[in-house]
N, C-alpha and C positions, 0 to 999 in steps of 0.2 A: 281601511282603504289603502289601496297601492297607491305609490307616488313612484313613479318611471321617468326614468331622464333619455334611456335611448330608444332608438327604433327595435333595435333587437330584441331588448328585453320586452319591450310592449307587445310584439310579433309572439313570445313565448306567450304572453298574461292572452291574448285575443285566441292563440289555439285552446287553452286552456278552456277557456267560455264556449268554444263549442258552435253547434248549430243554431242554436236557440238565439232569442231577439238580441241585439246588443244595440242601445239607442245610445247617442254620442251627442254632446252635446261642448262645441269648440270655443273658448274664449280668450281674451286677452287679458284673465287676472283680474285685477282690483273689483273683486267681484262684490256683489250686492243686492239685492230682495228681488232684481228682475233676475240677474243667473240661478238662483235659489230656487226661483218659481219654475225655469227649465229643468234644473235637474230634477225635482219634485215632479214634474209630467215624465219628466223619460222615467223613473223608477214607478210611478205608476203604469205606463205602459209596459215596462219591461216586466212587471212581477215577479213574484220569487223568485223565479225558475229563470228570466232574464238578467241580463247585464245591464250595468251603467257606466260607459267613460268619460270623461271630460277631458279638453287640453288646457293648457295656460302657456300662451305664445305669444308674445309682444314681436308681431311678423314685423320685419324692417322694410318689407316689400312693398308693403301698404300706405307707408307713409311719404311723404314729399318731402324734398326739401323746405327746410324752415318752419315743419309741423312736430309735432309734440312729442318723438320718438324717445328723445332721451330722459324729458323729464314724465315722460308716462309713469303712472305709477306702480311699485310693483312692491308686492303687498303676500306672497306667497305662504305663509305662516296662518295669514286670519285665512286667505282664498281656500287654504285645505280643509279646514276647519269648517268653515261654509259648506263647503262639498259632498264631506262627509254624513255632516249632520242633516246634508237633502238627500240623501239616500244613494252618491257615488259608488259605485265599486274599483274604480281606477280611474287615476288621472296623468295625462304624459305630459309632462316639464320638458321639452326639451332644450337645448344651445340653440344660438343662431346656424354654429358649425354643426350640429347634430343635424337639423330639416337644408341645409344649403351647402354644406361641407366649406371646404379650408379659403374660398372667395368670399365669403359671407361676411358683410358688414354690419358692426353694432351702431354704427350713427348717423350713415347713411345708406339712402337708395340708388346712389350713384352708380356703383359700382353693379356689374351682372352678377348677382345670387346664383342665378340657375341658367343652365346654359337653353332649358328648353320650360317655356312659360306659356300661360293659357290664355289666348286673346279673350275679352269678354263679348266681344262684337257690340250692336250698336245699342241693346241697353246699357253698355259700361260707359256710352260716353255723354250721358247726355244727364245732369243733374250735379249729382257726387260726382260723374265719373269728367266734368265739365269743368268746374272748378278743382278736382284732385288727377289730373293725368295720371292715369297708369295705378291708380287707387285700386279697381277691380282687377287691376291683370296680377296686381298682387295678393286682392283675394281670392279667386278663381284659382291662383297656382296653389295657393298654401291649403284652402279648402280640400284638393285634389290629392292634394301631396296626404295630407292628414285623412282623409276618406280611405287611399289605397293603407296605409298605416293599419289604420284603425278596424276597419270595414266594418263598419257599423250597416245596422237594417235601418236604422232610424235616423236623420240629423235633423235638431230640433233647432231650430233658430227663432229669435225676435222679432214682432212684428215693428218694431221701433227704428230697427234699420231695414226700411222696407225696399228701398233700391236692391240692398246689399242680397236680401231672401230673395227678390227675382230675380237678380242676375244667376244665385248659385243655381236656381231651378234651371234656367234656361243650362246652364251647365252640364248638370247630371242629365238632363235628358238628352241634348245633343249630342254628350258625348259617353253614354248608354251607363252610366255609372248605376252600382245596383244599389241604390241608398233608394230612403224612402223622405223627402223634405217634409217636414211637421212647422209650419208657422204658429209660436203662441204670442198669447195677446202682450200688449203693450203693460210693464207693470209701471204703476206711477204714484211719487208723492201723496200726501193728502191734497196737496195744492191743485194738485193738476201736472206737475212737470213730470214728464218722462224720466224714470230714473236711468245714470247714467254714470259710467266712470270718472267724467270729466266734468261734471257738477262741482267733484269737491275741488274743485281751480275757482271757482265763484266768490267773490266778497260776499259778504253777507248782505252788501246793498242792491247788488248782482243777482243775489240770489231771490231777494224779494221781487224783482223785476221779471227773474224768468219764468213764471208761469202764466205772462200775459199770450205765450206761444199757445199756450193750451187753449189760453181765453179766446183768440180769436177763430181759433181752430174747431173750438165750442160754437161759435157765433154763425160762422159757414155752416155747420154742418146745423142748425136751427133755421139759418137761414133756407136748404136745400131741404131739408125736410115740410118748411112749409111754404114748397114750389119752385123757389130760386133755382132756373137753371140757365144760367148766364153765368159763363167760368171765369171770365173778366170782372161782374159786378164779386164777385169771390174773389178775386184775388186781390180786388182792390181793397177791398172790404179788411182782407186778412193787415195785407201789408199797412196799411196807415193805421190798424189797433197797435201793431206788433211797433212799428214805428215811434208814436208816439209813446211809448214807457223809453226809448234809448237805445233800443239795439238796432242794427244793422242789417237789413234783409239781402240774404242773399238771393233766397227768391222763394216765392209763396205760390203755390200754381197747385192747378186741379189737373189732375193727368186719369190717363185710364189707366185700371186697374192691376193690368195684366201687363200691358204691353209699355206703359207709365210715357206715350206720346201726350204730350199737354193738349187739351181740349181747347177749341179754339171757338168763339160762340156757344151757341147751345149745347151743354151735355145730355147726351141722349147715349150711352150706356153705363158699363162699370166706370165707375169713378173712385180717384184717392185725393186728398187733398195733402201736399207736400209741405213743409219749411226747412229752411234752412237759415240761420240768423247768429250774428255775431254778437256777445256781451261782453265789454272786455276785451279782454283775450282769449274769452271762450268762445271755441263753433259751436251750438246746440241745432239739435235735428227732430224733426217729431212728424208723423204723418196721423191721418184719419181715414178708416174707410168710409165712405156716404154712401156704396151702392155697389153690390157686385152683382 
């Protein structure tokens, strides 16, 4: 497996691969049995005869002030070693100066990275994008930045940050990008938790607590399978299981599918059921689909 630090040399590695499939698959490192299982889909998909790249980019754009940017983990030595062993053919490490040039900030997002950025419009503001201003205009730019880079046929993202996959979609199509989005499923614990970078920030009495997100997320979606379609008797439902183990809901809600406007009385089409909940010091985020 290649390991690339700049744009140029990655620009040589992508002529090199040709016309043929090349599925991409973008992370921020400290990777783990859910990045594993992407790159494992994109090398199936890709077959022989295709490519497979990954990034590893702790975007500084994404983050807010007083969020986790510096003590993010970064773990570069095992993440290669993972990559390879899922079937990568390249991965681009770049600098902050490498994807933003000589403005570019390691500890904050204060400062302007790029002089020209991608608004997400109005799914980037209403959830993640509610509580993280400017969270998606930072994924939307670096997604695009890394798409023209890379040019991948395939980008394969997590169903686990399900805001973050529908806003890119709305991206690439808006703005004619020639990628192909692949949502794969949620990988999780035996327990139930969604695996996660920022899991390993949990105590261990933290950690016994966080997979009540799954429990009640289980509970809805039992509860909707046999009739339950009051988005309210759901959310109530969700937040005081979730509540009652100690964490902190930032907010629990049944939205549509697609378009992830929260349901307001009776659900009568696609439905996802959202959380977002504080442990700690940890954010933890998990969704469900009940109905597309």
């Amino acid at each position: 497996m290649r390991v690339i630090h700049t744009v140029a040399e990655f620009r040589k590695w992508r002529k090199g691969a040709g016309a043929g499939m090349v599925t991409f698959v973008p992370t921020m490192g400290a990777l783990h049995e859910g990045h594993a299982s992407l790159v494992r889909e994109a090398r199936r998909m890709a077959g022989a005869k295709g490519h497979v790249a990954a990034s590893i980019f702790v975007n500084p754009t994404q983050f807010g002030p007083g969020e986790d940017f510096g003590k993010y983990p970064r773990t570069l030595e095992a993440d290669a070693v993972l990559l390879e062993t899922a079937g990568c053919d390249a991965v681009f490490v770049p600098s902050a100066e490498e994807m933003y040039g000589r403005n570019a900030k390691h500890e904050t997002r204060n400062a302007k990275p790029a002089s020209v950025t991608i608004d997400p419009g109005p799914l980037g503001t209403m959830l993640e994008g509610d509580i993280r201003p400017g969270h998606f205009a930072g994924v939307c730019t670096v997604v695009l930045k890394l798409s023209n880079i890379v040019q991948p046929t395939h980008l394969l993202l997590g169903q686990k940050d399900y805001q973050q996959q529908a806003v890119v979609r709305e991206m690439v199509g808006d703005l004619n990008v020639p990628v192909e989005v692949v949502t794969c499923a949620t990988v999780r614990e035996a327990d139930g938790l969604a695996m996660s970078s920022r899991n390993r920030y949990l105590s261990d009495d933290e950690r016994a607590k966080a997979p009540v997100i799954h429990e009640a997320m289980m509970w809805a979606k039992e509860r909707y399978a046999g009739g339950e379609r009051n988005a309210g008797a759901l959310e109530a439902g969700m937040k005081q299981r979730i509540e009652q183990r100690g964490l902190t809901v930032q907010y629990a809600v049944a939205a549509h599918g697609r378009t992830l406007a929260l349901w307001k009385g009776k659900i009568d089409g696609p439905c996802v059921i959202l959380v977002a909940a504080k442990l700690g010091g940890t954010r933890l985020i998990d969704n469900e689909v009940l109905s597309v």
